[in-house]
KOLROBA-461941 format. One record per residue (C-alpha): residue number from 1; x, z, y. Coordinates in nm, 4 decimals. Each point is the difference from the previous one (the first is absolute). Last residue first. Example, Ala and Ser with C-alpha at 12.3 -4.5 7.8 and 13.67 -1.06 7.14 Angstrom:
% KOLROBA-461941
> 2/1.3670/0.7140/-0.1060 .
> 1/-0.1370/0.0660/-0.3440 .
END
This chain:
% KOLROBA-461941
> 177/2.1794/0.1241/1.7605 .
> 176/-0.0301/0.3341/-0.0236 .
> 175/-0.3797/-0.0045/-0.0419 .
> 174/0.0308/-0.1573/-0.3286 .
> 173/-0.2577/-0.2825/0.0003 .
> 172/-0.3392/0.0004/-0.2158 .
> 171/-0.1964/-0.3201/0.0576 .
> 170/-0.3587/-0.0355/-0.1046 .
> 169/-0.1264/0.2710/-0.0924 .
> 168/-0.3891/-0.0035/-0.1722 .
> 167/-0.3297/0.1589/0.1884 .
> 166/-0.3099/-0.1285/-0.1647 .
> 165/-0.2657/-0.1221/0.1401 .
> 164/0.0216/-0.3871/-0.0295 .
> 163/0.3411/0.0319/0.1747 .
> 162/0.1014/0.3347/0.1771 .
> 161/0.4033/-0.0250/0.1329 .
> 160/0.2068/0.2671/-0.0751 .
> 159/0.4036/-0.0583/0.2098 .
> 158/0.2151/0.2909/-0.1021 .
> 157/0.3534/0.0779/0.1120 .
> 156/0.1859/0.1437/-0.1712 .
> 155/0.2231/0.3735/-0.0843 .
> 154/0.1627/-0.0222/-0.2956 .
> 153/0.1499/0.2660/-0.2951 .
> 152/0.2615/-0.1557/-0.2680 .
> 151/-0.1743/0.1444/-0.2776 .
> 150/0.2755/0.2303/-0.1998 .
> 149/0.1958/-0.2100/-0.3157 .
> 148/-0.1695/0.0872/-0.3499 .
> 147/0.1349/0.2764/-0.2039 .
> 146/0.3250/-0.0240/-0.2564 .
> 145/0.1703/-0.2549/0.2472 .
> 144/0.1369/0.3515/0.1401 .
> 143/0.2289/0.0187/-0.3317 .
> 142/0.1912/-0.3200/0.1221 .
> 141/-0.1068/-0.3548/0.0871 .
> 140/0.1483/-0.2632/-0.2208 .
> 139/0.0260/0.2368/-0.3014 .
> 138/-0.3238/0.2186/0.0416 .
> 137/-0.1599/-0.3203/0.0518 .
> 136/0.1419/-0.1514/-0.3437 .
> 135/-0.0567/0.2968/-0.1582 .
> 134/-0.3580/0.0885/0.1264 .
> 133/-0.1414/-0.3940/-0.0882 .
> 132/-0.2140/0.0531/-0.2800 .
> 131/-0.1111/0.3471/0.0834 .
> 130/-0.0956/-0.1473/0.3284 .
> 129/0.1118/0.2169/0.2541 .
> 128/-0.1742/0.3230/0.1009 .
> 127/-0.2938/0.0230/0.2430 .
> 126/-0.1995/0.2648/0.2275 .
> 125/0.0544/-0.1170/0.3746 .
> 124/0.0040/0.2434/0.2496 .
> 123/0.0297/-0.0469/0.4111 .
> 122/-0.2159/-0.3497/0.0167 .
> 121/-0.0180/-0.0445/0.3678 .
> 120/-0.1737/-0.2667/0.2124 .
> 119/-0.0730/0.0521/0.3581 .
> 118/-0.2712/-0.2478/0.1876 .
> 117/-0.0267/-0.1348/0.3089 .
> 116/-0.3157/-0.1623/0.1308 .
> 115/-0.1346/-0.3829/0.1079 .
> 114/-0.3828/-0.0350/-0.0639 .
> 113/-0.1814/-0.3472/-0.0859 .
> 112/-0.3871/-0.0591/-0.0221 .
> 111/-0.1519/0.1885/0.3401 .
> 110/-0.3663/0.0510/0.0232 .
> 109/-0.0220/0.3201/-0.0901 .
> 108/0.2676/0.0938/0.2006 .
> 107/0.3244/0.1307/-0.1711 .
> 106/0.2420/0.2370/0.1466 .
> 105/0.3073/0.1126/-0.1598 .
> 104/0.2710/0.3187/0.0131 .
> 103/0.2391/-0.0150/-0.2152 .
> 102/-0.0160/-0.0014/-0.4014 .
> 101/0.2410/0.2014/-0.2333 .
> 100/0.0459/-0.1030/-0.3604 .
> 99/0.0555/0.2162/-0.3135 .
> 98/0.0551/-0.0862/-0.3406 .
> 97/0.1233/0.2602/-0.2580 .
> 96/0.0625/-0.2735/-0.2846 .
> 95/-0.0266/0.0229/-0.3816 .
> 94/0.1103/-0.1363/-0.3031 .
> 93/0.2778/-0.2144/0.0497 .
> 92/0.1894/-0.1766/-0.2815 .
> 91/0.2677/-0.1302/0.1564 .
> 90/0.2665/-0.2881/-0.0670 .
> 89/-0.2218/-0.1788/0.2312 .
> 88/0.0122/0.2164/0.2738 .
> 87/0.2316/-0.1865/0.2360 .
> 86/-0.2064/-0.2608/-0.0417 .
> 85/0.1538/-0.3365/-0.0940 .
> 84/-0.3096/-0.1410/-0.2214 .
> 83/-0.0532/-0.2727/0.2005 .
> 82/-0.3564/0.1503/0.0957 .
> 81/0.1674/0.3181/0.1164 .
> 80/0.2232/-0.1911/0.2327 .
> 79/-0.3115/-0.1906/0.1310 .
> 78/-0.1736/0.3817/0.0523 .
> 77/0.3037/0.1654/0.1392 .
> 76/0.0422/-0.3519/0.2301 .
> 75/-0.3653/-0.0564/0.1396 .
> 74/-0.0762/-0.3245/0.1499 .
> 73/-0.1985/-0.0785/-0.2877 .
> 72/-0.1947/0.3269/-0.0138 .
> 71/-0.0988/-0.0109/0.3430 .
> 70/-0.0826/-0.4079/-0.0762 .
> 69/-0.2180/0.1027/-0.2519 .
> 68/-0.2153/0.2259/0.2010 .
> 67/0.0214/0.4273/-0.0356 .
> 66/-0.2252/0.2342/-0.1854 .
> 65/-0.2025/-0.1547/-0.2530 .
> 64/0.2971/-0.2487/-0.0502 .
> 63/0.2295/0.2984/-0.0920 .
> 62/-0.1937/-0.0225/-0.3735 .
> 61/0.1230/-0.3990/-0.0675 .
> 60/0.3412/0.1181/0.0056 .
> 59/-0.0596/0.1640/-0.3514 .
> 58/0.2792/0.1772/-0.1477 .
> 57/-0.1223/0.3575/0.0978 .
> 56/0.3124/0.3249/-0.0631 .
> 55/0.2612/-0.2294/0.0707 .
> 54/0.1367/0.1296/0.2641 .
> 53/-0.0915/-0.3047/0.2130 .
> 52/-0.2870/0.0781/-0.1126 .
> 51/-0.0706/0.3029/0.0690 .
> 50/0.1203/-0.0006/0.3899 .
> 49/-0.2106/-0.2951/0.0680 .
> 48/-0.3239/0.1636/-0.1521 .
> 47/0.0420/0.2994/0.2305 .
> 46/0.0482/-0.1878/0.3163 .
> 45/-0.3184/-0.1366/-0.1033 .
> 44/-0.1542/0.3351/-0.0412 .
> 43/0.0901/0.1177/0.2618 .
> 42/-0.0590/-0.2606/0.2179 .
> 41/-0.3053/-0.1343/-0.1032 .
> 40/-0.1434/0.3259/-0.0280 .
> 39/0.1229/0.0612/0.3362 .
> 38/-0.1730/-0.2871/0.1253 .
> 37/-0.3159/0.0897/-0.1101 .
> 36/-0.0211/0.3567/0.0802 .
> 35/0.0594/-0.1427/0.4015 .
> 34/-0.2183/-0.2884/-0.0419 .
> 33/-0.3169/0.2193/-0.1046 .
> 32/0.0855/0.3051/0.2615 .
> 31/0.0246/-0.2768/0.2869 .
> 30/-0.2995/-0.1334/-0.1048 .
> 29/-0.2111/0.3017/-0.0343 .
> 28/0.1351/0.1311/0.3546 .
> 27/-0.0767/-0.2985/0.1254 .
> 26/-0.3413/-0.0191/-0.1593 .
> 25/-0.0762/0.4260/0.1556 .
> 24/0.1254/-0.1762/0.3362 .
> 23/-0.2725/-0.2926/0.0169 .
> 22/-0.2235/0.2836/-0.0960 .
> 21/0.0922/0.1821/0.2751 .
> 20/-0.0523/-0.2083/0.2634 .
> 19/-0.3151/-0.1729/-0.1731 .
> 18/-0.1222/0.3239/0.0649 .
> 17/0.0837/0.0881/0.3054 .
> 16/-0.1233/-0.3490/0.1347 .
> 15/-0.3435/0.0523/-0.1806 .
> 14/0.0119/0.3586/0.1911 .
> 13/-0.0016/-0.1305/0.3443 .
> 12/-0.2088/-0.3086/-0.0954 .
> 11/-0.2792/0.2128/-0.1313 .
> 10/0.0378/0.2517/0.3448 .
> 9/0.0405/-0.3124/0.2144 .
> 8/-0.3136/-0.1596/-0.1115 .
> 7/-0.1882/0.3442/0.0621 .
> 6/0.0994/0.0239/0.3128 .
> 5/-0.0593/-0.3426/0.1213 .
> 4/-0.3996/0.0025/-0.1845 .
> 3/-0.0046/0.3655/0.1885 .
> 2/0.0881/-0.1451/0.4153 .
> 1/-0.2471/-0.3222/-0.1348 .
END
């Protein structure tokens, strides 16, 4: 009986350690899988935004892979783009340095929403005014009107939430605020 205990204990001692560290090796996984995900989403997403309301995509419908509808409908640079009224219109932009800064986050596996703060910057934008419209901009707005007007750079507040697998964001505040 002394051996049968033993020998229970030694299977259960190292079925315990294993399941430890397997249960660790899927968290890790997990947390590696969400965390790639999400700033995908981000970056590009926040990437998206900026071109079009530059101008350089005209379809809305493309920022609906990354963010919900009502994200996009509560938000003003991308209404004000919609309208027409950006203040890039008069542009015809060709590229974009993009960059955007993430804080720290944690994600469970098992969690479907994450909050985080993010930095958006756009420090060169390659563009001229429209060849059709360079005098009258010129004339309104000076020489400098020649290029497009900097990116305004932002610091918000994130909120990701995970529906049917796929992490989308849903509201995008500025952090100032």
């Amino acid at each position: 009986m002394k051996y049968l205990r033993r020998i229970v204990w030694f299977f259960a001692y190292r079925l315990l350690v294993l399941c430890v560290i397997l249960g660790l090796i899927m968290t890790v996984f997990y947390y590696a899988m969400n965390l790639s995900n999400i700033q995908i989403v981000l970056k590009d997403g926040m990437a998206n935004r900026a071109k079009y309301i530059m101008g350089m995509e005209s379809n809305r419908k493309e920022l609906e892979k990354y963010f919900l509808t009502a994200c996009l409908e509560s938000d003003s640079a991308v209404l004000i783009t919609g309208e027409g009224n950006s203040p890039y219109a008069d542009y015809n932009v060709r590229g974009i340095d993009h960059r955007l800064e993430m804080g720290f986050l944690w994600v469970w596996p098992w969690d479907s929403a994450v909050r985080l703060t993010i930095t958006e910057r756009i420090p060169r934008i390659d563009g001229r005014v429209k060849g059709s419209r360079a005098d009258e901009v010129i004339e309104r707005d000076g020489a400098e009107a020649l290029y497009p007007p900097a990116w305004k750079d932002a610091e918000y507040r994130v909120l990701l939430t995970r529906e049917n697998g796929q992490w989308k964001i849903k509201t995008l505040t500025d952090a100032k605020q």
